[in-house]
VEXPALUM-845761 format. One record per residue (C-alpha): x negated, y negated, z; residue number from 1. Coordinates in Angstrom, 1 decimal. Layout:
BEGIN
        u        v        w   num
        X        Y        Z   NUM
...
This chain:
BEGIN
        u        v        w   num
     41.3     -6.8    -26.2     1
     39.0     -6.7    -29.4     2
     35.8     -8.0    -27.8     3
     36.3     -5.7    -24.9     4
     36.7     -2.8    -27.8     5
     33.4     -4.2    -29.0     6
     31.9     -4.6    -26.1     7
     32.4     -1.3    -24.8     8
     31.4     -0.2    -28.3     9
     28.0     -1.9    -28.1    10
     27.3     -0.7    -25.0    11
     27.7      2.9    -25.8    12
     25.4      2.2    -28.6    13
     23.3      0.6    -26.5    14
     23.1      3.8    -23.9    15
     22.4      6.4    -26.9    16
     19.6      5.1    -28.1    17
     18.1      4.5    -24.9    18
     18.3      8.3    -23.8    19
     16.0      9.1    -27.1    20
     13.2      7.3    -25.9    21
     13.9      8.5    -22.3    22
     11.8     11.2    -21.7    23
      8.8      9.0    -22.6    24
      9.9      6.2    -20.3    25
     10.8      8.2    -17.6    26
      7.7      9.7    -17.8    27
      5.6      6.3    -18.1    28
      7.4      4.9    -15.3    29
      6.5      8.0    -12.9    30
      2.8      7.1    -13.8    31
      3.5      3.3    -13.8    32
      5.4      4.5     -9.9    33
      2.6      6.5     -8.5    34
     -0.2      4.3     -9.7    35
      0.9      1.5     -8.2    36
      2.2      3.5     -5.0    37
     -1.3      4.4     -4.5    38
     -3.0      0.9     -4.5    39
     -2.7     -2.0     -2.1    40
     -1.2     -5.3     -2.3    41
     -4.9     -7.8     -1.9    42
     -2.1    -10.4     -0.1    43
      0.0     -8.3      1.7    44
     -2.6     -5.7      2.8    45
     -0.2     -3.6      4.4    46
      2.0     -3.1      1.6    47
      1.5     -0.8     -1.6    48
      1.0     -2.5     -4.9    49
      4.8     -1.0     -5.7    50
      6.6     -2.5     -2.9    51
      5.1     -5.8     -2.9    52
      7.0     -9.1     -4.3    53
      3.6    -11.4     -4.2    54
      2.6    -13.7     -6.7    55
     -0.7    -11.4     -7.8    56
      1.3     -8.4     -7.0    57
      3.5     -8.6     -9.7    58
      0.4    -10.1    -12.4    59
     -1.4     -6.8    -11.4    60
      1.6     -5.2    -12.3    61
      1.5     -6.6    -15.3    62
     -2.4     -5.7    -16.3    63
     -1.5     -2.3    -15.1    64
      1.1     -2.4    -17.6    65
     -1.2     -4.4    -20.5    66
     -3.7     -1.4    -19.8    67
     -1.5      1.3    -19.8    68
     -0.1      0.4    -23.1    69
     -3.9      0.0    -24.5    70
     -4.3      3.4    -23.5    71
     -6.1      3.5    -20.3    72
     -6.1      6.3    -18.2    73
     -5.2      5.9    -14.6    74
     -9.0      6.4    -13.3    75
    -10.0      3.6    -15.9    76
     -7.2      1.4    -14.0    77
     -8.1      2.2    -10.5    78
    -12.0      1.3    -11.7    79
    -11.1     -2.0    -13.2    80
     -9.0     -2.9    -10.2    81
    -11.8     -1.8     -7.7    82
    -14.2     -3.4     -9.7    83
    -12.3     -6.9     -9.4    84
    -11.1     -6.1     -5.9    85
    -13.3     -3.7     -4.3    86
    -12.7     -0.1     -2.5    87
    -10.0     -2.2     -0.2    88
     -7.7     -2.4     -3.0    89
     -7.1      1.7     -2.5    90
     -5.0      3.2      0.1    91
     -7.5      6.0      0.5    92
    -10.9      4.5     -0.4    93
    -13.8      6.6     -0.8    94
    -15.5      8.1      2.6    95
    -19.4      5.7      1.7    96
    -21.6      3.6      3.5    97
    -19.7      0.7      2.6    98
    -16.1      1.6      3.1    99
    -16.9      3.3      6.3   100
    -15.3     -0.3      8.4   101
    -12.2      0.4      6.8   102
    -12.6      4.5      8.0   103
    -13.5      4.0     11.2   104
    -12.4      0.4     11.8   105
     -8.9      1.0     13.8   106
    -10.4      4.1     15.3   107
    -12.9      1.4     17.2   108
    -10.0     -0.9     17.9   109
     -8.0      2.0     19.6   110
    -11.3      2.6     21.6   111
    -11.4     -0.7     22.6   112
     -7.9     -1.4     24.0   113
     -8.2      1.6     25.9   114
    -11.2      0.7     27.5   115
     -9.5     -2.5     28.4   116
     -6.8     -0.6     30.0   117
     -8.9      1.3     31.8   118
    -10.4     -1.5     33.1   119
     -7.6     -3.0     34.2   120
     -6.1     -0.5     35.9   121
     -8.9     -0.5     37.9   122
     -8.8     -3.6     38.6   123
     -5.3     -3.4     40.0   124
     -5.8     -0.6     42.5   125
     -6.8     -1.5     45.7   126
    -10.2      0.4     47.2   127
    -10.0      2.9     49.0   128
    -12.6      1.3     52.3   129
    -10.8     -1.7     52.1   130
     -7.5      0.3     53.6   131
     -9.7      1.7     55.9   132
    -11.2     -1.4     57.1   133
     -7.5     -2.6     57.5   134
     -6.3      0.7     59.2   135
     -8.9      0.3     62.0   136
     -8.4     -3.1     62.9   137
């Protein structure tokens, strides 16, 4: 009954003095949130930075952490990760030269499988003078 007095005590302890320092960690942990919402996972690809469980996911996690502590503002993050990574490694890269694959890239690949269906489906229908060749026979 005394160690679960204690415990309880402990713990109480242990919740007051982490609602001092709350406001600050709360608020480090929105930027820590929306920073790493923002960028991609390099494995995953179709995963944000935040949701991902990969190996290098979780060490960028940690430099993002390592350079937020130093003092780093989020632009100076994104720049070193981009730098090591390239424009990929953001959700919304810049509109450039060089990201425009990633712009226009599924736009092309939408193009394409339509003009394959397209195709197809003419393919499949049968002409119109070979049913009148048939009808006249």
């Amino acid at each position: 009954m005394i160690r679960f007095l204690l415990a309880c005590l402990l713990a109480g302890f242990g919740l007051a003095s982490a609602q001092t320092g709350s406001l600050e960690d709360e608020a480090r942990a929105r930027r820590f949130h929306a920073l790493t919402q923002e960028l991609r996972c390099v494995v995953c690809q179709n995963e944000s930075l935040a949701d991902s469980t990969a190996p290098l996911a979780l060490d960028l996690k940690r430099e993002i952490h390592t350079r937020m502590d130093s003092g780093q503002s989020d632009d100076q993050i994104r720049a070193f990760l981009v730098e090591r990574y390239g424009d990929f490694v953001n959700y919304r890269p810049p509109v450039r030269a060089a990201t425009s694959m990633l712009w226009l890239g599924p736009l092309i690949f939408v193009l394409f499988g339509l003009l394959l269906l397209l195709r197809r489906s003419r393919r499949n229908q049968p002409c119109a003078s070979s049913q009148s060749n048939e009808e006249s026979k």
